[in-house]
N, C-alpha and C positions, 0 to 999 in steps of 0.2 A: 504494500500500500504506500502512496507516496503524500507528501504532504499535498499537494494541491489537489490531493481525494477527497483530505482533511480540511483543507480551507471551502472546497466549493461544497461542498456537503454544510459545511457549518453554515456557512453563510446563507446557502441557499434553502437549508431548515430554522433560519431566523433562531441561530443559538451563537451568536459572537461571546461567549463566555472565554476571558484571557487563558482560561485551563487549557482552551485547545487551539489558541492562536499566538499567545503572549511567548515567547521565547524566551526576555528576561524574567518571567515570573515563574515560567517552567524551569530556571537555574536556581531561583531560589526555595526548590519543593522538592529538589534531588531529596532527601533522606525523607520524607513524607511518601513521594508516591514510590521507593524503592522500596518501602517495607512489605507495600501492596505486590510489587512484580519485583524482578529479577535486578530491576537496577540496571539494567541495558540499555535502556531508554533515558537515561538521566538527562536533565539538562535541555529536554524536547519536550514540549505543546504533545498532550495527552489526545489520541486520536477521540473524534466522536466517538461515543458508543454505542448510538442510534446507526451509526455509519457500519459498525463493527457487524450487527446484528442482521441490516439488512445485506450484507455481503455475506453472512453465513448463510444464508437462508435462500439470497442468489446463487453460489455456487453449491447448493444441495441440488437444485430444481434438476439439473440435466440427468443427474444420478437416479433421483428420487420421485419426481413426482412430477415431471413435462410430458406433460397430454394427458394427465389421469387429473389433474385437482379441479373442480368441480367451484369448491372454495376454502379459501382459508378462513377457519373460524376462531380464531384467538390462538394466545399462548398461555399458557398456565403456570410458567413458569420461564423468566430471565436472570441467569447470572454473568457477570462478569470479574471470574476469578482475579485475572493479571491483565494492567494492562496494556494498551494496544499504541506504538508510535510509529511515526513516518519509518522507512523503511523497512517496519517487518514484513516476511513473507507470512502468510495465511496457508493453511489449507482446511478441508469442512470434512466433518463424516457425518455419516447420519446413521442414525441406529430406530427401529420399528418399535414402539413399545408395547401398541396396544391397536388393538381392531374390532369394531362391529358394526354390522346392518345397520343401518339408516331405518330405523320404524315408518320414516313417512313417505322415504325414496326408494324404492323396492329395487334400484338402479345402482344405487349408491351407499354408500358406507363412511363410516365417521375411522380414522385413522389419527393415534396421534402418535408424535415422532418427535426425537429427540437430537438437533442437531448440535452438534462441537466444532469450535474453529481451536486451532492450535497455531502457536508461533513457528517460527525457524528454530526453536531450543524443545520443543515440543510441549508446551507449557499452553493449559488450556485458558484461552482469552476470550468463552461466550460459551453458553450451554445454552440451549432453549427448547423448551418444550413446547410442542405446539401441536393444535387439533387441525385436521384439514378434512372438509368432504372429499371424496375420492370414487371415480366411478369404478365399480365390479369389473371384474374380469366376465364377458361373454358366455 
């Protein structure tokens, strides 16, 4: 992720908070936000996290769930373990956790699924769980 992911995401969700734009105030939170993460990041503008979450949930879609979701119906659950700075590399998995019939869609079924983004050091920076409709297999 590079910073100008992180600036036009902020700016462009009307969240200018100096946490993820400020560069001299992110030098001065080095031992604040290392205790949270690895400390890799020190000294750099905290990525959004809204930013973090909808990029886990983008790179799950080809794996997981492109041309079956129906809709997304909420998340039941966000964390953000460690976190997230301009140049780390991301990657997603997504794990199955739960399945049933739709009582009203006789078509479709309620799926909910549990996606992970990890750093370049493998350190988990987003869990989410989330409910999607999803159509049946034929």
């Amino acid at each position: 992720v590079t910073e100008s992911d992180n600036v036009f995401f902020t700016c462009l969700t009307l969240n200018p908070a100096p946490i993820h734009l400020d560069h001299e105030l992110s030098k001065g939170n080095d031992s604040a936000l290392s205790s949270g993460g690895s400390g890799a990041g020190a000294g750099k503008p905290l990525f959004n996290s809204m930013f973090t979450l909808a990029l886990l949930v983008g790179m799950s879609v080809p794996e997981s769930t492109h041309g079956t979701t129906v809709a997304n119906l909420g998340f039941s659950e966000v964390l953000f373990p460690k976190p997230v700075y301009p140049g780390d590399t991301l990657r997603a998995e997504t794990t199955i956790l739960d399945r049933r019939e739709s009582k009203s869609r006789p078509t479709q079924g309620i799926v909910t699924l549990q996606h992970s983004a990890y750093n370049q050091r493998g350190e988990c920076v987003c869990r989410a769980t989330r409910q999607a409709l999803m159509k049946k297999r034929s």
